[in-house]
C-alpha positions as CSV (number, residue, x, y, z in Angstrom):
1,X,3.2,6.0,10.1
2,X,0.3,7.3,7.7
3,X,0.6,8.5,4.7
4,X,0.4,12.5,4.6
5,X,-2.7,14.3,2.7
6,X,-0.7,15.5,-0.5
7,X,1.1,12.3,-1.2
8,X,-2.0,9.7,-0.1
9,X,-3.4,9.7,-3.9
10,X,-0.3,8.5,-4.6
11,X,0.3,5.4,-3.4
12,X,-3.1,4.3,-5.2
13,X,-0.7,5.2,-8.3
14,X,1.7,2.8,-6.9
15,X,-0.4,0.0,-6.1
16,X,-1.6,0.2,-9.8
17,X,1.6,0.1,-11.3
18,X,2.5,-3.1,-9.2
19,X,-0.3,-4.6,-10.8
20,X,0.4,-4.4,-14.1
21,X,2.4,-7.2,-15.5
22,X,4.5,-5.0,-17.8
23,X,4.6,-1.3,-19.0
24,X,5.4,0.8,-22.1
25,X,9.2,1.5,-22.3
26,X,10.2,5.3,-23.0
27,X,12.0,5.9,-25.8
28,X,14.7,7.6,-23.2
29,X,14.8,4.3,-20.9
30,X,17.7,2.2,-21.6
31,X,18.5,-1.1,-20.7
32,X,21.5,-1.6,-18.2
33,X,23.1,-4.7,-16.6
34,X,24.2,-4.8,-13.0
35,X,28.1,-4.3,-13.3
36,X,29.5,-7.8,-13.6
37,X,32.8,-7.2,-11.3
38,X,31.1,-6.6,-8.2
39,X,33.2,-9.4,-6.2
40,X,35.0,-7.2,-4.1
41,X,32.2,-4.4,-3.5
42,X,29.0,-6.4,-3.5
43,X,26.9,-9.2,-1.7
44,X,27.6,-12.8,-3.5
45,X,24.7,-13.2,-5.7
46,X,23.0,-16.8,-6.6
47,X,20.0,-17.8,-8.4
48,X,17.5,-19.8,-7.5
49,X,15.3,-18.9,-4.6
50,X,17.4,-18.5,-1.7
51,X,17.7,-14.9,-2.2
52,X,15.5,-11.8,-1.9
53,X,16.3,-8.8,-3.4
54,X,15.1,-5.4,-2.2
55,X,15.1,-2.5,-3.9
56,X,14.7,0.7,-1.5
57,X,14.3,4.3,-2.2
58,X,15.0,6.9,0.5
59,X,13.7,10.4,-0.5
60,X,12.9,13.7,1.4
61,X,9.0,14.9,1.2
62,X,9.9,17.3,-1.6
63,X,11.9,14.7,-3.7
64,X,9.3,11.8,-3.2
65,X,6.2,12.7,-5.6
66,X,8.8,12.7,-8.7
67,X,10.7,9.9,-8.5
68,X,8.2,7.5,-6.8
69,X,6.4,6.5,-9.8
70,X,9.6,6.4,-11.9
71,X,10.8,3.8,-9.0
72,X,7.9,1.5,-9.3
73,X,8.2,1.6,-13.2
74,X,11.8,0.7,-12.8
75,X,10.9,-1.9,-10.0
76,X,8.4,-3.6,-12.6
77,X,10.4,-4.2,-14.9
78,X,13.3,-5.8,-13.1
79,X,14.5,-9.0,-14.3
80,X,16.1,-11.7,-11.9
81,X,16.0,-14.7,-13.4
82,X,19.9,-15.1,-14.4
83,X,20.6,-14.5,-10.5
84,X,21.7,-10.8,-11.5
85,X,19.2,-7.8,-12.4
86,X,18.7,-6.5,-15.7
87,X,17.0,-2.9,-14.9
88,X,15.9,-0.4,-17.2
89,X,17.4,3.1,-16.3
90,X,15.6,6.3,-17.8
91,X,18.3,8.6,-19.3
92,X,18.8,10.5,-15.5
93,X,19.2,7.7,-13.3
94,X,22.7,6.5,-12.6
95,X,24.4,3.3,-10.7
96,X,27.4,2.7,-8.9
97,X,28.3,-0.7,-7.0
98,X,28.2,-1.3,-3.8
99,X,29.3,0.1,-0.8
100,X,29.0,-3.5,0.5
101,X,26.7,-5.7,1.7
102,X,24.9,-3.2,-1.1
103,X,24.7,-4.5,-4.5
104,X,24.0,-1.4,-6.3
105,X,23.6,2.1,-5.5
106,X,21.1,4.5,-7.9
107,X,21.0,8.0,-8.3
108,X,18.6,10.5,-9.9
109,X,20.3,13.7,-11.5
110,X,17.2,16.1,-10.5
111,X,16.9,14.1,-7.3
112,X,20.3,15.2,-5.4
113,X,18.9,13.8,-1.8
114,X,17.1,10.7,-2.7
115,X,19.0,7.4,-3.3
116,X,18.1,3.7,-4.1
117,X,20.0,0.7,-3.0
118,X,19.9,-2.9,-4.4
119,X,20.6,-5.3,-1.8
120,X,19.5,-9.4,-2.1
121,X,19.8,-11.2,1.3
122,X,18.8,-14.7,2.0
123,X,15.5,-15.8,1.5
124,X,13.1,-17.2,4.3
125,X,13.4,-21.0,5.8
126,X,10.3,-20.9,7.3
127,X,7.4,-18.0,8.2
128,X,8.0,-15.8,4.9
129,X,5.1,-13.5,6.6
130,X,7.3,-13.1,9.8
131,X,10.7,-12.7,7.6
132,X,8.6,-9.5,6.1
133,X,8.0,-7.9,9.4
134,X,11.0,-7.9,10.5
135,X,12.1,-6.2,7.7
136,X,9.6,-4.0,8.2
137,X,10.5,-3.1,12.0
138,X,13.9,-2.7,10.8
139,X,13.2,0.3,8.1
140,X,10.7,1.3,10.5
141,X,13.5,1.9,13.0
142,X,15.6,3.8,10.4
143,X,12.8,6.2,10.5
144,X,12.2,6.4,13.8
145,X,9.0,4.8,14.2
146,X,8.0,2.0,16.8
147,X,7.6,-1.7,15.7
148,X,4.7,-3.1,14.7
149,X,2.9,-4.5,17.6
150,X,-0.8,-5.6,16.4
151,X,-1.6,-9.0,15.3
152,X,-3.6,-7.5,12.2
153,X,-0.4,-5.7,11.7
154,X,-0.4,-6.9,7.8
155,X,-4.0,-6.6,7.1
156,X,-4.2,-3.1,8.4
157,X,-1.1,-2.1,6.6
158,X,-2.8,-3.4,3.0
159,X,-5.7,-1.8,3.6
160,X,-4.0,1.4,3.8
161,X,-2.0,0.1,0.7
162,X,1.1,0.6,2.9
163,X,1.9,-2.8,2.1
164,X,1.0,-4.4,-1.8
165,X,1.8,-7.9,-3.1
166,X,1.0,-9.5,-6.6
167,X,2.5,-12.5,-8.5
168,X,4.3,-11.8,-11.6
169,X,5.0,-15.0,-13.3
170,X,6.6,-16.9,-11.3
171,X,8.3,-14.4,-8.6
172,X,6.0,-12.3,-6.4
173,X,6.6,-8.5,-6.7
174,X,5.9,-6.4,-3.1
175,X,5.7,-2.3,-2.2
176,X,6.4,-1.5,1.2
177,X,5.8,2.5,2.0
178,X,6.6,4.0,5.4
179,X,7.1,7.7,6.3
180,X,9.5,8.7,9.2
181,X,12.0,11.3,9.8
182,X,15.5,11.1,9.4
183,X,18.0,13.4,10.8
184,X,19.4,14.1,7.0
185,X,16.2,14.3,5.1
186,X,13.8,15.5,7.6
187,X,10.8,14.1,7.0
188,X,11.2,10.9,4.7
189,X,9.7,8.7,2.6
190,X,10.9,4.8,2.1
191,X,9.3,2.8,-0.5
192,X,10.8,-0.9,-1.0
193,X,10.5,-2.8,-3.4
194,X,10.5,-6.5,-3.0
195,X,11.1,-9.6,-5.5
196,X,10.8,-13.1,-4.1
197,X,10.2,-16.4,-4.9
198,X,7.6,-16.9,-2.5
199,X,4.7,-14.6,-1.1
200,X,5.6,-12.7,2.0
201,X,2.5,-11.9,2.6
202,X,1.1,-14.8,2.8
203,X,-2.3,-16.1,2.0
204,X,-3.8,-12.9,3.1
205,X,-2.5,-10.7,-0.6
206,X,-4.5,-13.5,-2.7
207,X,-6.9,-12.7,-0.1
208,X,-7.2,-9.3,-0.2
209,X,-6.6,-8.4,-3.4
210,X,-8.2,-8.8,-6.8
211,X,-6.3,-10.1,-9.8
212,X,-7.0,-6.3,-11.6
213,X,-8.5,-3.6,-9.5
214,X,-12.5,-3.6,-10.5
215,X,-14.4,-0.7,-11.4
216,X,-18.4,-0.6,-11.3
217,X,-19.0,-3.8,-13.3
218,X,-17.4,-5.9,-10.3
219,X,-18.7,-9.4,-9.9
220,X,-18.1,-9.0,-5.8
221,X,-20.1,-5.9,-5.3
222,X,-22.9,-4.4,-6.8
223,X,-24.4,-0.6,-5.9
224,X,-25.7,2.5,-7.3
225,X,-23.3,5.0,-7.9
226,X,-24.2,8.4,-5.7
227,X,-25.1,11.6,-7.3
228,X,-21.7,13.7,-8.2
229,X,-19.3,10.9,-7.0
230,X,-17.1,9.6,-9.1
231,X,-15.5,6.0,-10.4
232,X,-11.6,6.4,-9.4
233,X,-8.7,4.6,-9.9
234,X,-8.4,1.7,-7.7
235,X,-5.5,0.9,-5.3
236,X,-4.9,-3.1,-5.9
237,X,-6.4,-3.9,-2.6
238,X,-10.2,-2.4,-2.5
239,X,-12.4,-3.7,-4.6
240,X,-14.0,-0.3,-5.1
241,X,-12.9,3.2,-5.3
242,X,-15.0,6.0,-5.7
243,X,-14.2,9.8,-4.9
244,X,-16.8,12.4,-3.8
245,X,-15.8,15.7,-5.1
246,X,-16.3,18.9,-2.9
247,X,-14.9,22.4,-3.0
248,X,-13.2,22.1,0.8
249,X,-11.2,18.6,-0.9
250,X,-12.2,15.5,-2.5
251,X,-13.3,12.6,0.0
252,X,-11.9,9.0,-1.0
253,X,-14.3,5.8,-0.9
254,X,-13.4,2.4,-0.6
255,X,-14.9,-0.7,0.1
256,X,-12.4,-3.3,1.4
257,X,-13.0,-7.2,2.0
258,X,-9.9,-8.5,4.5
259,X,-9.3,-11.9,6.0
260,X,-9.3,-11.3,9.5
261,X,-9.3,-8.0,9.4
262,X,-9.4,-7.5,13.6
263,X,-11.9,-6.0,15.9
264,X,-14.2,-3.1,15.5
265,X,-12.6,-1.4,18.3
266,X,-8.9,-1.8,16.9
267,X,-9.8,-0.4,13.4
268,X,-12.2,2.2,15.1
269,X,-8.9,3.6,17.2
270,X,-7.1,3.1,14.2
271,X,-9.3,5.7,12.2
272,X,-9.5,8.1,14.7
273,X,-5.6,7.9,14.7
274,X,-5.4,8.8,11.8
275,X,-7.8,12.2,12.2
276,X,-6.0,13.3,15.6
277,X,-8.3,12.3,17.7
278,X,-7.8,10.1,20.8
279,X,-8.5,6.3,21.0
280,X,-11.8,5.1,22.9
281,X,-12.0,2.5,25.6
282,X,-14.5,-0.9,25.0
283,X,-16.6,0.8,27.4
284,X,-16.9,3.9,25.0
285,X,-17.7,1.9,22.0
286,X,-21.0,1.3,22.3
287,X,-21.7,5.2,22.2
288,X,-19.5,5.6,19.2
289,X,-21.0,3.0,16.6
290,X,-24.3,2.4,15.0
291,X,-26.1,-0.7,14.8
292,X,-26.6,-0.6,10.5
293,X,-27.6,-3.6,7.4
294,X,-25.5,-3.9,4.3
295,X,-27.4,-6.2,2.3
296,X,-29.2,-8.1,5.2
297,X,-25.5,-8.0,6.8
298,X,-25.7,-6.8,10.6
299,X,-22.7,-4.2,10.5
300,X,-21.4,-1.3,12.6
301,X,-20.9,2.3,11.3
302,X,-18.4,5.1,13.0
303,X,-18.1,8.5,12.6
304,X,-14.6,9.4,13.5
305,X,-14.8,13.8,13.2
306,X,-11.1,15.0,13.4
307,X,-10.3,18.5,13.0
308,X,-9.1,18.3,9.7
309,X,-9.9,15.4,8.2
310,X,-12.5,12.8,9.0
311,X,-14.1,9.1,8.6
312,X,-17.1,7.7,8.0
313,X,-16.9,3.9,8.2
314,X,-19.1,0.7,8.6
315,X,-17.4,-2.8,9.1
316,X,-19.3,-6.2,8.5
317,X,-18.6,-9.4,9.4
318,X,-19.4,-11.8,6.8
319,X,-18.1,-15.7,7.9
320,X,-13.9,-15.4,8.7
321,X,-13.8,-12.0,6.6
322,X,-14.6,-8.4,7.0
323,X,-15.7,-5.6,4.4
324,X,-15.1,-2.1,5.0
325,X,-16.8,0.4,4.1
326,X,-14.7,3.8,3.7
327,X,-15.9,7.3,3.3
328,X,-11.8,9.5,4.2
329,X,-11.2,13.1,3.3
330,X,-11.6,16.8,4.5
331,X,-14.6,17.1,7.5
332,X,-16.3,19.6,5.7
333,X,-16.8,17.1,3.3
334,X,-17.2,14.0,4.5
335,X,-20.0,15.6,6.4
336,X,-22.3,17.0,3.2
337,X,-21.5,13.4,1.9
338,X,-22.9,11.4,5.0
339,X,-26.2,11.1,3.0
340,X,-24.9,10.2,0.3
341,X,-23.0,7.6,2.0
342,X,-26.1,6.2,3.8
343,X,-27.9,6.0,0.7
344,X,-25.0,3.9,-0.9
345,X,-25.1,1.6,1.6
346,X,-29.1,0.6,1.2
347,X,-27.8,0.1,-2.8
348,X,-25.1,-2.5,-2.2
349,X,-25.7,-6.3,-3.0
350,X,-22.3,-8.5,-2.0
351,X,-21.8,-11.6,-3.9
352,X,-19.3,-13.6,-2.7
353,X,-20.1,-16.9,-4.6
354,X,-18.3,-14.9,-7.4
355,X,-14.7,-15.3,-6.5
């Protein structure tokens, strides 16, 4: 499910706290041990890499935007190594073991509905991508959502930064972030975080994402910044990230590169999802795209004009890889910034012999 207006500038925040290797420690933050008598609560723990542990906070809309960023701090800076965590608590965080197959239950003091569990279960034999999406289905069915049925089900989800994966060290660190609703918490964000010994995301995270989130002086991509718009905080996934300031909201920019990255039509239904409108039919498409160049690159703009919220988007296909071009935010705006938008494109130079 997408990610609701108020809260979407914050999984950006997320995303760029996964990608930091380590973090300044708050004088309040103390450093805690996972219990050591947790036979007859707990899952058996082992080192090594047989094991994944998860780390998954359940919060209602209202709890979510305050203890979100804590979690991913906390996430960060969880060690593994022994076989057992050592987490850093700040001073209003509590633990408790179990109730089994739970390792470790968290609470927040100002926090009353939102929880956080620590659970490790087996790692993957084989298809680590796969082992991830059932995972996902599974939370996804705790919040009463569908499963994932689309083959670009993982390069859809990064790109909306619903899904982000970087190495740390030796481990690799994940952020899952669905909304549902829950009969207890109403409307409810879960954010998971994931530590594994291998990437369950595949090739397509190294892929995807950058090894630090580039501003303007990007090696990939070269333009001319548009009048009033502004250099923003990146998410870990796009390569660029601009926002357009306007007085009816600010509009977000991104440009994108994805291997794979599926059909026009696909992401085109996909957009208009996500602006309440209804999908379009391949016979339909032809009517709804236009026929543009992004650096000599043959590409395919859509205007997808919801009634709150709209998109303004131009795919290219460049060899097995697609960049997208993202103009998301209030209609109002995103049309007095179409312009704009057009003009950015005739700026852009891609270099791709720079990865």
């Amino acid at each position: 499910m997408l990610i609701s207006r108020p809260l979407k500038r914050l999984t950006p925040l997320l995303a760029c706290l996964l990608l930091c290797s380590c973090f300044q420690q708050d004088e309040e933050i103390r450093q805690y041990r996972v219990a050591k008598d947790l036979q007859s609560t707990s899952a058996p723990v082992s080192g090594g890499g047989d094991q994944v542990w998860f780390f998954k906070l359940m919060a209602p809309t209202g709890e979510f935007e305050k203890t979100s960023s804590e979690f991913a701090q906390i996430f960060i800076g969880v060690d593994v190594s022994s076989g057992v965590p050592k987490i850093n608590l700040p001073k209003n965080w509590t633990s408790s073991n179990g109730p089994a197959p739970i390792y470790q239950t968290l609470k927040i003091a100002n926090a009353k509905k939102t929880s956080v569990t620590v659970t490790p279960l087996p790692a993957p034999s084989s298809d680590p991508v796969q082992y991830l999406k059932l995972n996902i289905d599974r939370w996804r069915q705790q919040l009463g959502l569908p499963p994932l049925t689309s083959e670009d089900w993982l390069s859809e989800a990064m790109e909306k930064s619903e899904i982000v994966s970087m190495p740390k060290g030796n481990q690799f660190l994940s952020l899952v972030h669905l909304t549902g609703t829950t009969e207890d918490l109403g409307e409810t964000h879960m954010l998971v975080g994931i530590i594994s010994q291998q990437s369950l995301t595949g090739t397509a995270a190294m892929a995807a994402a950058p090894a630090a989130t580039p501003g303007p002086s990007s090696d990939q991509v070269k333009y001319d910044l548009p009048e009033g718009w502004q250099e923003a905080q990146g998410n870990g996934i796009s390569l660029v990230a601009l926002t357009a300031p306007h007085e009816a909201g600010d509009a977000d920019f991104t440009i994108t590169r994805l291997g794979g990255g599926g059909d026009v039509l696909p992401n085109i239904n996909r957009w208009r999802g996500q602006v309440k409108l209804d999908p379009i039919t391949e016979s339909e498409l032809k009517e709804q795209v236009e026929e543009v160049e992004v650096d000599g690159i043959a590409g395919q703009l859509s205007v997808s004009e919801g009634p709150e919220d709209s998109i303004l988007a131009v795919i290219l296909q460049q060899g097995d890889a697609k960049w997208f071009f993202k103009l998301h935010g209030p209609t109002p705006t995103v049309k007095a910034e179409q312009e704009r938008f057009r003009e950015f494109l005739k700026s852009v130079k891609l270099n791709i012999e720079s990865e």
